[in-house]
DRENPA-3360 file (N, C-alpha, C; in nm, 2 decimals, always signed):
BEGIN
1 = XXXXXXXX = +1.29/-0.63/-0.59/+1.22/-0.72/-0.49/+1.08/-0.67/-0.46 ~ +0.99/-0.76/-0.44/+0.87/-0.70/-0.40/+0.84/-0.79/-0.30 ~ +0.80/-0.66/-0.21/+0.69/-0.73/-0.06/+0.54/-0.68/-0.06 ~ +0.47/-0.82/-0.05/+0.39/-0.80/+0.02/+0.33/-0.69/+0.14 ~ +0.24/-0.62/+0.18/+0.25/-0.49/+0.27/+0.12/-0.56/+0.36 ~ +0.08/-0.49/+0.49/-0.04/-0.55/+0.56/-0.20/-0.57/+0.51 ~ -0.25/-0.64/+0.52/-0.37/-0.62/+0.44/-0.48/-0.56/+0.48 ~ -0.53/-0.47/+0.37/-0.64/-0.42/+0.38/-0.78/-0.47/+0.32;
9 = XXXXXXXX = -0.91/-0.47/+0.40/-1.01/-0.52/+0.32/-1.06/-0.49/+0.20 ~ -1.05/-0.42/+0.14/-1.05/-0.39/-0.06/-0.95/-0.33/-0.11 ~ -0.83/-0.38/-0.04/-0.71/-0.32/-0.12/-0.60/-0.44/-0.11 ~ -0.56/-0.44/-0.16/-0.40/-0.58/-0.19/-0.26/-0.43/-0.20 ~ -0.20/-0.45/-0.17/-0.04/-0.35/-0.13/+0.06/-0.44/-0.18 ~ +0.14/-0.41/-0.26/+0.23/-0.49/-0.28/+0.38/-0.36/-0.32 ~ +0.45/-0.39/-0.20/+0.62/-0.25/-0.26/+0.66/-0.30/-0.34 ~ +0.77/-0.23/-0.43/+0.87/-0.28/-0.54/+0.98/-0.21/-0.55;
17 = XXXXXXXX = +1.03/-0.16/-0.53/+1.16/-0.04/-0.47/+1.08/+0.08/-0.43 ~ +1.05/+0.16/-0.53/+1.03/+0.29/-0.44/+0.91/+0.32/-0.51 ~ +0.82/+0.20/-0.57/+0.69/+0.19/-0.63/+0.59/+0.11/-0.55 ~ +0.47/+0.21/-0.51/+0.42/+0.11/-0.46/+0.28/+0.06/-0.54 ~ +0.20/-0.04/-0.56/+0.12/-0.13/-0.62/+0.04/-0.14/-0.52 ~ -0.13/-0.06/-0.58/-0.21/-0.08/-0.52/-0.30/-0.15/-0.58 ~ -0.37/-0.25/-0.57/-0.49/-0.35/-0.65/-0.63/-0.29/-0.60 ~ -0.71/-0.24/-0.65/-0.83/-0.25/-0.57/-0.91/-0.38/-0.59;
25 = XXXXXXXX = -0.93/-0.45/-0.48/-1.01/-0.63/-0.47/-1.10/-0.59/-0.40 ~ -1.19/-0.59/-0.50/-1.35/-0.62/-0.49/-1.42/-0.71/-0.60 ~ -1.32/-0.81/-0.63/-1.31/-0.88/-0.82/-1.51/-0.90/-0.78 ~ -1.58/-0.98/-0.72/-1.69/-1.03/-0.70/-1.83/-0.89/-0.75 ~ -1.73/-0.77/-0.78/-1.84/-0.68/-0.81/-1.74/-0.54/-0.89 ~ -1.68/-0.63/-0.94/-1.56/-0.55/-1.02/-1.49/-0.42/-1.00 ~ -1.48/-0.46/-0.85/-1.43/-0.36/-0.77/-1.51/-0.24/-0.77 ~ -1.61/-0.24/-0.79/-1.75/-0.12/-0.68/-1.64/-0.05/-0.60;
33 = XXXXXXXX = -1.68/+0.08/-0.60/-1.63/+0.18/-0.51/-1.67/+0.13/-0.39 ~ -1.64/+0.09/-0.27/-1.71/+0.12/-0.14/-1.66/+0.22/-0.06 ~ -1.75/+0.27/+0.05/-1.68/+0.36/+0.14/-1.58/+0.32/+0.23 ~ -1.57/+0.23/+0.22/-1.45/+0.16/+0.30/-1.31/+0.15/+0.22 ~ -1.36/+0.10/+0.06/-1.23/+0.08/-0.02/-1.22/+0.29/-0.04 ~ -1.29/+0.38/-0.04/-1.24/+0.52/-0.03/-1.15/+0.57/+0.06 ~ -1.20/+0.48/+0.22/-1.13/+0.56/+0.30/-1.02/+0.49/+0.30 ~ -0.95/+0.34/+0.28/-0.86/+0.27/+0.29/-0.76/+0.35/+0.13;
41 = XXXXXXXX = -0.78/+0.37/+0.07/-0.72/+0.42/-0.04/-0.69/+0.55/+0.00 ~ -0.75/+0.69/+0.11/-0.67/+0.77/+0.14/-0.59/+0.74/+0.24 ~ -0.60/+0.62/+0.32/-0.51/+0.61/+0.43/-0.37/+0.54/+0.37 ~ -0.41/+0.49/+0.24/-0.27/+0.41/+0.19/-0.20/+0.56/+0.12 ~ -0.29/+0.65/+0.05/-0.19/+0.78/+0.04/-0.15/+0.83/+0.12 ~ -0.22/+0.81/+0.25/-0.14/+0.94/+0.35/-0.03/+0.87/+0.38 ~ -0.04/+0.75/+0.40/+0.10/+0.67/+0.48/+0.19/+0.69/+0.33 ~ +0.15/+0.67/+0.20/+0.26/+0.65/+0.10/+0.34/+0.81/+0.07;
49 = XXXXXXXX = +0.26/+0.90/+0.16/+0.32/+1.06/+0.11/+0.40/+1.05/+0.26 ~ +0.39/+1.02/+0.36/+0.47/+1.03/+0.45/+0.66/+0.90/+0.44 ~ +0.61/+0.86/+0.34/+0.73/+0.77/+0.34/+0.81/+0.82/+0.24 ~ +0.94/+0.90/+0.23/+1.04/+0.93/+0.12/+1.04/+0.81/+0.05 ~ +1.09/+0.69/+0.05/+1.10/+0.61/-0.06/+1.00/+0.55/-0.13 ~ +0.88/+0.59/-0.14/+0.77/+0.60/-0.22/+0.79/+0.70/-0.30 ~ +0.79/+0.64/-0.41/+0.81/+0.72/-0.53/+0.72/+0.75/-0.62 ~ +0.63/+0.63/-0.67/+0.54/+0.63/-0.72/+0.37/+0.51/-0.67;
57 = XXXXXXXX = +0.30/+0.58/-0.72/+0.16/+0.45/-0.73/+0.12/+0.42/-0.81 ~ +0.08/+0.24/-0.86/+0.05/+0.22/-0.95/-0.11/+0.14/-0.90 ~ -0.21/+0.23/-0.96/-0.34/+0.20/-0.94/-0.42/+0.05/-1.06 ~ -0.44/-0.04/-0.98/-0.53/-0.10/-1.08/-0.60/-0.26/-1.00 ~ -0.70/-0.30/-1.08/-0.82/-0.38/-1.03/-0.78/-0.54/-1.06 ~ -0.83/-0.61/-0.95/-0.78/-0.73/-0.93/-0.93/-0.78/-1.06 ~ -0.91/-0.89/-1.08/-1.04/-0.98/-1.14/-1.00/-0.96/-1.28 ~ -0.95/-0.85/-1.38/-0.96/-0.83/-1.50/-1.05/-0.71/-1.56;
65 = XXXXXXXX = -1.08/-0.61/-1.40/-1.19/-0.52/-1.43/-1.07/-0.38/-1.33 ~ -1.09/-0.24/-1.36/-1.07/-0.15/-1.30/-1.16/-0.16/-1.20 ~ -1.28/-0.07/-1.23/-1.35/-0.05/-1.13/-1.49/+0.00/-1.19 ~ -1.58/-0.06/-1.13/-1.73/-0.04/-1.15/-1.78/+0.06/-1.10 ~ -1.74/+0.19/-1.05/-1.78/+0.30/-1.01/-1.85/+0.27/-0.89 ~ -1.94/+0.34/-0.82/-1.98/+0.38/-0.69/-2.04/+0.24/-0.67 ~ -2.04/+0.18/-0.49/-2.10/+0.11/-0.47/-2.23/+0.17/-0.44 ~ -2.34/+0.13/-0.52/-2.48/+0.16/-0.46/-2.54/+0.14/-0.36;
73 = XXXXXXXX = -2.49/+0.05/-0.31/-2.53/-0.01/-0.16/-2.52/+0.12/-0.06 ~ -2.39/+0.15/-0.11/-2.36/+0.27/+0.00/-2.42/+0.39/+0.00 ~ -2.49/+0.41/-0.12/-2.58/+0.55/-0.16/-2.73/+0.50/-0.06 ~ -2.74/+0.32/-0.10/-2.90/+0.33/+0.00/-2.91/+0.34/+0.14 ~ -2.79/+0.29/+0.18/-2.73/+0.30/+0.34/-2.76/+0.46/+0.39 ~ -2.72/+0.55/+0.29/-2.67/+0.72/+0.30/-2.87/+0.75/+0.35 ~ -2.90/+0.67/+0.22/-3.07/+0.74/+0.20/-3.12/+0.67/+0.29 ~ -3.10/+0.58/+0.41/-3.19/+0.56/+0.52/-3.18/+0.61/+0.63;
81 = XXXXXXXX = -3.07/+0.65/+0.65/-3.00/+0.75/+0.76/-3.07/+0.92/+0.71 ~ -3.12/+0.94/+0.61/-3.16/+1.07/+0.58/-3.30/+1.14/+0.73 ~ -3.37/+1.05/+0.80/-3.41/+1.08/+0.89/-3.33/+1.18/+0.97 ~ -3.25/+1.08/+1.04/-3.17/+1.16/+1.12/-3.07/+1.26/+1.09 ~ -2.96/+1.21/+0.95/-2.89/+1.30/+0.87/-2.93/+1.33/+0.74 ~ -3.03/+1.45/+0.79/-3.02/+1.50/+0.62/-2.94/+1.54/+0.54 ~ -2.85/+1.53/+0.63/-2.71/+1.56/+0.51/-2.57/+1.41/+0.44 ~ -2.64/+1.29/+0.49/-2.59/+1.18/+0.50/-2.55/+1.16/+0.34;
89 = XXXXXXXX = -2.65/+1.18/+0.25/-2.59/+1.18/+0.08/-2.48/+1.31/+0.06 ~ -2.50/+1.38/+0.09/-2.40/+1.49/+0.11/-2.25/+1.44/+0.09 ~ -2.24/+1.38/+0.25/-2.13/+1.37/+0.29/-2.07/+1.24/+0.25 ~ -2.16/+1.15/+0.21/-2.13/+1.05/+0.17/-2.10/+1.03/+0.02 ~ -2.11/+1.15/-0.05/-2.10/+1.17/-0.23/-1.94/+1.23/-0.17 ~ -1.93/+1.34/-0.08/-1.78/+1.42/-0.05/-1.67/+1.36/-0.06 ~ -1.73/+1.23/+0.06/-1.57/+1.13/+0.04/-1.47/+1.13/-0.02 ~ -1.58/+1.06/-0.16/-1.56/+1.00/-0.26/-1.46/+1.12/-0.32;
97 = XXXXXXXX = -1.51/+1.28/-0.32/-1.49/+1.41/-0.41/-1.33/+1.41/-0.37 ~ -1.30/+1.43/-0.21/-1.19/+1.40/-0.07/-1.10/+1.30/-0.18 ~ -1.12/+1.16/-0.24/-1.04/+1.08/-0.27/-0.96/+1.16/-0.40 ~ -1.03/+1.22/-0.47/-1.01/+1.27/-0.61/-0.92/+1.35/-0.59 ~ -0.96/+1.41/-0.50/-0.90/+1.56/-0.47/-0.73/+1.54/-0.42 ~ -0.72/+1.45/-0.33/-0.60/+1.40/-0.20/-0.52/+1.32/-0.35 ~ -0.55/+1.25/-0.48/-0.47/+1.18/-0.55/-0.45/+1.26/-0.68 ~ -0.50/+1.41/-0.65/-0.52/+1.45/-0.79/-0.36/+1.59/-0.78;
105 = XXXXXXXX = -0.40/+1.58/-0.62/-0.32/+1.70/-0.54/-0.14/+1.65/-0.52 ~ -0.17/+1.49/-0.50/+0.02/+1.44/-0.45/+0.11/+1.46/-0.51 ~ +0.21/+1.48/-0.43/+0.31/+1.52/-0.53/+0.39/+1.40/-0.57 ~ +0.34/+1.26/-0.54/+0.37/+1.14/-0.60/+0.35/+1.14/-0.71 ~ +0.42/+1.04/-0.80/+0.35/+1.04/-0.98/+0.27/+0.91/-0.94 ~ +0.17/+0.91/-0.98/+0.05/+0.84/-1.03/+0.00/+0.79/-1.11 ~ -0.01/+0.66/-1.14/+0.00/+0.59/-1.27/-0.12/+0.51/-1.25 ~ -0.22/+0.48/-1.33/-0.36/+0.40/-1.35/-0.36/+0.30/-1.48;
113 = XXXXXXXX = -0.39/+0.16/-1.42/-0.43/+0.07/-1.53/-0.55/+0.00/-1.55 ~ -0.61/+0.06/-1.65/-0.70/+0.02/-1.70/-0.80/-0.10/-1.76 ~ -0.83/-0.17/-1.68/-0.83/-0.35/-1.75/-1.01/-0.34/-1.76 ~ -1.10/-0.33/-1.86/-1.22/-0.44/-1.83/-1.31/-0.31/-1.81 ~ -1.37/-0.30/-1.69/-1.53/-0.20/-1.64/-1.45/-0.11/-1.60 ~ -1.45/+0.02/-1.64/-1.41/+0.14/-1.58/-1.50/+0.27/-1.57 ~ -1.58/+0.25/-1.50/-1.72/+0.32/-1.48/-1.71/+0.42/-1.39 ~ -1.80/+0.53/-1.38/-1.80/+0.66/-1.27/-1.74/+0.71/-1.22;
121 = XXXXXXXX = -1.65/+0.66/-1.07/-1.57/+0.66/-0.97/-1.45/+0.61/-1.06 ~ -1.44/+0.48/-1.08/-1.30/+0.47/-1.16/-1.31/+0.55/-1.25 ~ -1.36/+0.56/-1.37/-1.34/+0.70/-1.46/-1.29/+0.82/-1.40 ~ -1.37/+0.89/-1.30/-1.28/+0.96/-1.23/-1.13/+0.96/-1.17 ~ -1.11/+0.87/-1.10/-0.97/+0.76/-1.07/-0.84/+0.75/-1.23 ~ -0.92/+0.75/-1.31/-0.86/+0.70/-1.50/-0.81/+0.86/-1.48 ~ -0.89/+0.97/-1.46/-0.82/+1.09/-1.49/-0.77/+1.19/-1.41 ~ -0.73/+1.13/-1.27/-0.67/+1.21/-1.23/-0.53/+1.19/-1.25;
129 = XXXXXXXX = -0.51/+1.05/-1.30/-0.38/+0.97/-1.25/-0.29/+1.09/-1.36 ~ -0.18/+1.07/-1.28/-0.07/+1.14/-1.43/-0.06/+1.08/-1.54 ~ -0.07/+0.93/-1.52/-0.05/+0.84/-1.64/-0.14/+0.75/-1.65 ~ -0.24/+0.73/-1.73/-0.32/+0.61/-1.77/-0.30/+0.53/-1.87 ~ -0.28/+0.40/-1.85/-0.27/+0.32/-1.95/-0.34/+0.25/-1.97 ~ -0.40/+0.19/-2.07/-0.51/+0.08/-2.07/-0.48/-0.02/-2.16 ~ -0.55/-0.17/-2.14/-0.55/-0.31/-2.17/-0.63/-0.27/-2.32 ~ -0.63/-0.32/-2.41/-0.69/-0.31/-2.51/-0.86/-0.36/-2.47;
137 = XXXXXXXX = -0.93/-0.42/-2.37/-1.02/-0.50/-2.29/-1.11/-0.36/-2.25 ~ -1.05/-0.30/-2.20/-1.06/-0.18/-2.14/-1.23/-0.12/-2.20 ~ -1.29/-0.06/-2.09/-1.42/-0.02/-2.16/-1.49/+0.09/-2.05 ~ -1.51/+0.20/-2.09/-1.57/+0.31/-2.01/-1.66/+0.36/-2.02 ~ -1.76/+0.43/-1.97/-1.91/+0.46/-1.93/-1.88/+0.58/-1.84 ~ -1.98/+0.62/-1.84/-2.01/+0.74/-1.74/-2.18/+0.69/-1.75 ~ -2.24/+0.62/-1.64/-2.38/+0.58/-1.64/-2.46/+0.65/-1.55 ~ -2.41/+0.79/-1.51/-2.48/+0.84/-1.39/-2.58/+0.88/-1.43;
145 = XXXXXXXX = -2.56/+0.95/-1.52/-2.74/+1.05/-1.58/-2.80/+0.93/-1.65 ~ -2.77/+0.81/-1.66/-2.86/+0.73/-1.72/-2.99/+0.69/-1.59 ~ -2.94/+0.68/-1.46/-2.98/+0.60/-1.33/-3.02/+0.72/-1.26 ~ -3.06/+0.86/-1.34/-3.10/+0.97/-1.28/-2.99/+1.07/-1.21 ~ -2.91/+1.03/-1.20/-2.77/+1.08/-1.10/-2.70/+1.18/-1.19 ~ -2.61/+1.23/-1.10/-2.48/+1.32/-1.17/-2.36/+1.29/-1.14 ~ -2.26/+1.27/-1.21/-2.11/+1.25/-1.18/-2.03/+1.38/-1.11 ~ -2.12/+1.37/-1.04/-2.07/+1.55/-0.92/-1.92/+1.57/-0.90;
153 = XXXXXXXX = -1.88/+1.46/-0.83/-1.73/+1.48/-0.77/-1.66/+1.44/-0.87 ~ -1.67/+1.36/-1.01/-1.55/+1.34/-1.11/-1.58/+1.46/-1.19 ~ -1.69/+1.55/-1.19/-1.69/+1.63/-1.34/-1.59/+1.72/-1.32 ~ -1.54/+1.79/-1.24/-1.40/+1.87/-1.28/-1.31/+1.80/-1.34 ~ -1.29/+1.68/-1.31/-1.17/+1.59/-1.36/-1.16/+1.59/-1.46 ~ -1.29/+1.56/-1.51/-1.34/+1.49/-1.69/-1.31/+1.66/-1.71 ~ -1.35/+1.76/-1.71/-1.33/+1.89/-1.81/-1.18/+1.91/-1.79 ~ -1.11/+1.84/-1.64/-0.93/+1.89/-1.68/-0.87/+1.73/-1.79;
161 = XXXXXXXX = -0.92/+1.66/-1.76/-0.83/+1.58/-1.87/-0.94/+1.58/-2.00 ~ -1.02/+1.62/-2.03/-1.06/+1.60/-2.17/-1.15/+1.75/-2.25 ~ -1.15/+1.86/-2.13/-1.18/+1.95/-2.22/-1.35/+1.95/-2.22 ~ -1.41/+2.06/-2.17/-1.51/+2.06/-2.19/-1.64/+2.04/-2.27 ~ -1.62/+2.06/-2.40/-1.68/+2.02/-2.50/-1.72/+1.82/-2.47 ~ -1.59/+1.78/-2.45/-1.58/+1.63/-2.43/-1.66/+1.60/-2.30 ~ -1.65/+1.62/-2.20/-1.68/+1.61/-2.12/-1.82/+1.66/-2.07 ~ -1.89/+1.76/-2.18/-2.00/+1.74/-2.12/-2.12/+1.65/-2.25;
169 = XXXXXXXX = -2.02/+1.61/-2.34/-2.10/+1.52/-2.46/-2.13/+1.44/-2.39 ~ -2.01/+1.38/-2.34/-1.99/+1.21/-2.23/-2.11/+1.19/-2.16 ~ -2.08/+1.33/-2.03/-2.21/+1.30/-1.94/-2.32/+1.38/-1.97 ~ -2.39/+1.40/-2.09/-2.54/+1.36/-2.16/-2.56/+1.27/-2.22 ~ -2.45/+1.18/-2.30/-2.45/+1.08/-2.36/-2.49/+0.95/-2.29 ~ -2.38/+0.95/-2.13/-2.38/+0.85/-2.09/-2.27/+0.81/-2.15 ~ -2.20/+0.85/-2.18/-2.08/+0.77/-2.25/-2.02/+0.68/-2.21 ~ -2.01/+0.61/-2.36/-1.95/+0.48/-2.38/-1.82/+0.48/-2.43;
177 = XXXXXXXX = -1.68/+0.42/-2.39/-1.59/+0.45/-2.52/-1.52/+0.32/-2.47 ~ -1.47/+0.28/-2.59/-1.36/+0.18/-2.60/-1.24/+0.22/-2.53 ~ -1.16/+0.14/-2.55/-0.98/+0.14/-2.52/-0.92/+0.23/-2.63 ~ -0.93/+0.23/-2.73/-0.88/+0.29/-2.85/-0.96/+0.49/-2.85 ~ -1.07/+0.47/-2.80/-1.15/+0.60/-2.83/-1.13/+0.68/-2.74 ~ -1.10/+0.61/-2.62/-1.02/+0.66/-2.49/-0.92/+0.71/-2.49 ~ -0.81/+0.63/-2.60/-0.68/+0.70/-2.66/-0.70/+0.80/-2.74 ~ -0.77/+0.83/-2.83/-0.83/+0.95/-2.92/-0.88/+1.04/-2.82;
185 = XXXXXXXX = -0.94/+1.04/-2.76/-0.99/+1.17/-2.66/-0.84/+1.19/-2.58 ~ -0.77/+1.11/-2.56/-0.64/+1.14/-2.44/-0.65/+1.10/-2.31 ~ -0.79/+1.09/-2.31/-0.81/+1.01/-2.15/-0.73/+0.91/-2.13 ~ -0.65/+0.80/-2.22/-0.53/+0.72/-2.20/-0.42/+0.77/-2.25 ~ -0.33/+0.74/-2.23/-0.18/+0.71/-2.29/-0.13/+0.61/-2.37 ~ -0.20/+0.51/-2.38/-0.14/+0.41/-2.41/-0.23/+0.29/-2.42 ~ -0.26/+0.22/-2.53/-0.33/+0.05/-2.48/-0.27/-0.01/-2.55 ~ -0.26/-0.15/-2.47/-0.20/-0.24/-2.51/-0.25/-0.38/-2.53;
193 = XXXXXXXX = -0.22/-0.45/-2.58/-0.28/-0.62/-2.55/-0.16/-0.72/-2.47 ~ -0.28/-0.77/-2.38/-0.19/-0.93/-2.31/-0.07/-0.86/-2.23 ~ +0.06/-0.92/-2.26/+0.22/-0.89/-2.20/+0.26/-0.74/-2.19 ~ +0.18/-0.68/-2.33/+0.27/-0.57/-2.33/+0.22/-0.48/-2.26 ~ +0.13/-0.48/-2.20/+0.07/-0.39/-2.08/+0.19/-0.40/-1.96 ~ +0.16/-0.48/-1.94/+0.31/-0.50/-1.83/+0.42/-0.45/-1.84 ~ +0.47/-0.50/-1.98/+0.59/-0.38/-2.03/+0.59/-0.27/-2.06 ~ +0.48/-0.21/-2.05/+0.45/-0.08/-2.08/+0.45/-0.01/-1.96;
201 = XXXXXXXX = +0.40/-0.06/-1.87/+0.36/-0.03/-1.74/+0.51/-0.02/-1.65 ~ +0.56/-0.11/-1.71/+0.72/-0.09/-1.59/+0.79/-0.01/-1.71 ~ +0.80/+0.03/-1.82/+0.87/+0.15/-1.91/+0.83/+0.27/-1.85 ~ +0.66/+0.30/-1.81/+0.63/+0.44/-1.75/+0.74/+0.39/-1.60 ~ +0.77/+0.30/-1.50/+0.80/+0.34/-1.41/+0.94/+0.37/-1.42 ~ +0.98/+0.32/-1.53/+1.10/+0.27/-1.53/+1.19/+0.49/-1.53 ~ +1.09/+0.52/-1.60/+1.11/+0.66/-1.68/+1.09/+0.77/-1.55 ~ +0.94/+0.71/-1.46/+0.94/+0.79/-1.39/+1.08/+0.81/-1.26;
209 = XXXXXXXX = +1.10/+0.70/-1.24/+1.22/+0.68/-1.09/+1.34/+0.75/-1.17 ~ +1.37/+0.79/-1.28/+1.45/+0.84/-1.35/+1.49/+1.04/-1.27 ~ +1.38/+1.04/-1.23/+1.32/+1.15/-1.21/+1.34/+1.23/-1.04 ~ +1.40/+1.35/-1.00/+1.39/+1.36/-0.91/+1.27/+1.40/-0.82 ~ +1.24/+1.31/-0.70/+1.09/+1.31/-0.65/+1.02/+1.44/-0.65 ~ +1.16/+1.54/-0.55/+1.13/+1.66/-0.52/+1.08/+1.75/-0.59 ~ +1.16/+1.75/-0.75/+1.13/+1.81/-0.85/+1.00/+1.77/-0.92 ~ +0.94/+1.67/-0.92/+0.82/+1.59/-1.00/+0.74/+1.68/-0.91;
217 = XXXXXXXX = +0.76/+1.65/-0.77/+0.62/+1.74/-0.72/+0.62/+1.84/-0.69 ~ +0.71/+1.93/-0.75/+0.72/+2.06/-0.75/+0.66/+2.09/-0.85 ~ +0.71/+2.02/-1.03/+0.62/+2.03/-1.15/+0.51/+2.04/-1.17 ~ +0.48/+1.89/-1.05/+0.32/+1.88/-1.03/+0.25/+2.01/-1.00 ~ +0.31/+2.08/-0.89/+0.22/+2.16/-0.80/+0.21/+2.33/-0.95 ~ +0.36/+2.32/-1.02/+0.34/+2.45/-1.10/+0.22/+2.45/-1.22 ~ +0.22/+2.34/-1.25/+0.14/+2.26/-1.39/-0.03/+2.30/-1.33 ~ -0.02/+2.24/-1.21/-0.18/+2.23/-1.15/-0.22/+2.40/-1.16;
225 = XXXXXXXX = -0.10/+2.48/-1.11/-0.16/+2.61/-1.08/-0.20/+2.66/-1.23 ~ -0.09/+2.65/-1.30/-0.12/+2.67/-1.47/-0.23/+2.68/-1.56 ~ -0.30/+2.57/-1.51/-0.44/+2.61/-1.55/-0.50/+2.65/-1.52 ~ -0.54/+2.75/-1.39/-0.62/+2.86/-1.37/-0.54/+3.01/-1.40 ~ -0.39/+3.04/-1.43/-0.36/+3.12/-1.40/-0.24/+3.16/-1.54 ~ -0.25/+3.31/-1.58/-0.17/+3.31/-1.71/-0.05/+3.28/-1.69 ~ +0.06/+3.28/-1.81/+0.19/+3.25/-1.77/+0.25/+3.38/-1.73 ~ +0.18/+3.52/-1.77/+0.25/+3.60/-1.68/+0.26/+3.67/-1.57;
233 = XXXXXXXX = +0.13/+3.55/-1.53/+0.09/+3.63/-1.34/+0.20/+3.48/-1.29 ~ +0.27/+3.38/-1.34/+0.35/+3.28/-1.29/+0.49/+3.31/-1.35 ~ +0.56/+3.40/-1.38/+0.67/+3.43/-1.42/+0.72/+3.42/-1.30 ~ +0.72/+3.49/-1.17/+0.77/+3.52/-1.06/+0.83/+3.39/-0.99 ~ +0.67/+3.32/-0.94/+0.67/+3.23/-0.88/+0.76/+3.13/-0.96 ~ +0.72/+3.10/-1.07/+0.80/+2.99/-1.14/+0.99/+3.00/-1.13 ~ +0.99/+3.10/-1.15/+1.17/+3.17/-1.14/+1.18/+3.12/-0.98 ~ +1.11/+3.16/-0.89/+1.14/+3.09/-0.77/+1.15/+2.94/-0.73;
241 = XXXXXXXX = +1.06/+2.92/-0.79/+1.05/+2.75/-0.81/+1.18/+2.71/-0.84 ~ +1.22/+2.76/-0.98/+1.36/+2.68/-1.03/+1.46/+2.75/-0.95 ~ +1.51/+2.81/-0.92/+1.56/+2.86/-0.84/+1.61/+2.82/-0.69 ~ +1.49/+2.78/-0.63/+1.46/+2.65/-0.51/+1.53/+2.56/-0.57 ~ +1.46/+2.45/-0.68/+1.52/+2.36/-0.73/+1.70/+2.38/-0.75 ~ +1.71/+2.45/-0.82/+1.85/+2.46/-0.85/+1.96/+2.50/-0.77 ~ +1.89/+2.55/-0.65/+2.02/+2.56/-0.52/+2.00/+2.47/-0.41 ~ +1.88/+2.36/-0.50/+1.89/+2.23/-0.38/+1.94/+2.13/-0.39;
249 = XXXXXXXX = +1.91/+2.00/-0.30/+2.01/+1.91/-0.31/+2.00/+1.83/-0.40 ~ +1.85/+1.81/-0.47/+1.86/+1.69/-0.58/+1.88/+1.79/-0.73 ~ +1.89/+1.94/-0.71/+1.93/+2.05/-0.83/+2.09/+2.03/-0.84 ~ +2.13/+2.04/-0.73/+2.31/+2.02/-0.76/+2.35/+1.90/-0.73 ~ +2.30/+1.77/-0.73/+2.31/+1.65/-0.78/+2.32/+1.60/-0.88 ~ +2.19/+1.68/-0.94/+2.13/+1.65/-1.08/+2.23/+1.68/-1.20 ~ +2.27/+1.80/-1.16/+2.32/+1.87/-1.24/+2.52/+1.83/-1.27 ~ +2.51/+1.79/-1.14/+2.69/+1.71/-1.11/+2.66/+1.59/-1.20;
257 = XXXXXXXX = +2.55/+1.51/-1.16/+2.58/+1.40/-1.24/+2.55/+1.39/-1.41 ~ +2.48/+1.47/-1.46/+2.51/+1.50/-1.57/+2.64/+1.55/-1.62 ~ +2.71/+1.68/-1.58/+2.84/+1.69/-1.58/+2.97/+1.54/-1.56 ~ +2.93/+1.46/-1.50/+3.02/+1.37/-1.47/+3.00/+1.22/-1.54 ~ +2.85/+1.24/-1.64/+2.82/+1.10/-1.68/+2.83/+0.99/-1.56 ~ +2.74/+1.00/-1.50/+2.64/+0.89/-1.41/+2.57/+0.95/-1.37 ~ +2.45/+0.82/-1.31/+2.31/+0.79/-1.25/+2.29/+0.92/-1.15 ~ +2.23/+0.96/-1.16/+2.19/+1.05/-1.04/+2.17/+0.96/-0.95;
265 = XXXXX = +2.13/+1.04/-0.79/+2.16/+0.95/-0.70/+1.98/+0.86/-0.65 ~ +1.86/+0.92/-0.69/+1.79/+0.89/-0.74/+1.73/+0.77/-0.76 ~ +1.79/+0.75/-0.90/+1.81/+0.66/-1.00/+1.85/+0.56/-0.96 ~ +1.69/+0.39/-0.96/+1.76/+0.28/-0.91/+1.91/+0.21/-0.99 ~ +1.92/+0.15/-0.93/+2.09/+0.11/-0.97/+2.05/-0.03/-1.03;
% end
């Protein structure tokens, strides 16, 4: 069943058991970052991390477009206020850094769809998610050094999901890449055409609710450390991790309902 949720000005909410569906609607400018659609997207994480039956988010852009990266309007707003706040581009680039950081860190699984303009800010958004999948339509840029700028707050992102070689071709290039080239670098998972996006899209959910929450964001949190740290400075910690897991409640659930052939308890019905 899906409801409807209260409305926010550049965002559409829609629950579906223990998934929730975020749209960013801004279709009139292909969903532009605004600072308002930034801060309404951490307050729908904070509320969706404080709800157990939130399981997962599924990120993606009303009109047939992801997202057009930063609104500029908001960068000229930043630069007229520079009288009083010389630090007003500062903090007004942070936010944006704040959004990356708060969706890159949940221990929610995270899933992004890719339709149409996926520029800057969405690009960034494309790789933090755990799962990207894209419309075969699908089409990405990084235009910041073209307009003099730097992609400041996504460039960690781009060197953890694509490797730095890739990521710093991209932003000198200005990179362009298809749906398909997107899939060759790894920055997607998956494209699709028309229906089967859809069906693809509820297969990843279908896989993820399979999954116990606790444990996904425990993964999350061991995975994240992983890449700054060897596997044998994480021997310890990791053994404690599973350890936690395995003398807890969704570890001796998990593990009963395997032994007994059925559904964990989990697992929609």
């Amino acid at each position: 069943m899906s409801v409807q949720l209260a409305d926010f000005k550049t965002l559409v909410l829609q629950r579906q058991g223990g998934v929730l569906h975020v749209t960013l609607n801004r279709p009139q400018v292909r969903n532009a970052m605004s600072l308002a659609m930034v801060r309404e997207l951490l307050v729908v994480l904070d509320q969706a991390e404080m709800r157990a039956d939130t399981r997962a988010i599924v990120l993606r852009g009303a009109g047939g477009h992801f997202c057009a990266g930063a609104d500029l309007s908001d960068m000229a707003g930043a630069r007229a206020r520079l009288q009083d706040n010389p630090r007003a581009l500062v903090e007004t680039n942070a936010v944006f850094g704040e959004l990356c950081v708060a969706f890159s860190h949940t221990g929610m699984a995270t899933v992004a769809v890719v339709e149409g303009s996926c520029m800057g800010g969405g690009f960034g958004l494309a790789c933090v998610a755990d799962v990207t999948l894209a419309s075969s339509t699908a089409q990405f840029r990084l235009p910041e050094t073209s307009l003099g700028l730097v992609p400041a707050q996504i460039g960690p992102f781009l060197v953890e999901r694509l490797g730095f070689a890739e990521a710093k071709r991209l932003a000198v290039t200005g990179g362009r890449l298809d749906a398909q080239a997107a899939l060759a670098l790894r920055l997607v998972h998956g494209v699709f055409d028309g229906e089967a996006l859809d069906r693809a899209i509820q297969q990843v959910l279908n896989d993820i609710l399979k999954n116990a929450p606790g444990a996904v964001a425990a993964t999350k949190a061991l995975i994240r450390k992983a890449r700054f740290q060897s596997p044998a400075s994480l021997v310890q910690e990791a053994a404690e991790v599973f350890s936690s897991a395995a003398l807890g409640e969704e570890g001796l659930e998990g593990t009963s309902a395997f032994l007994q052939k059925r559904k964990a308890s989990w697992v929609p019905r």
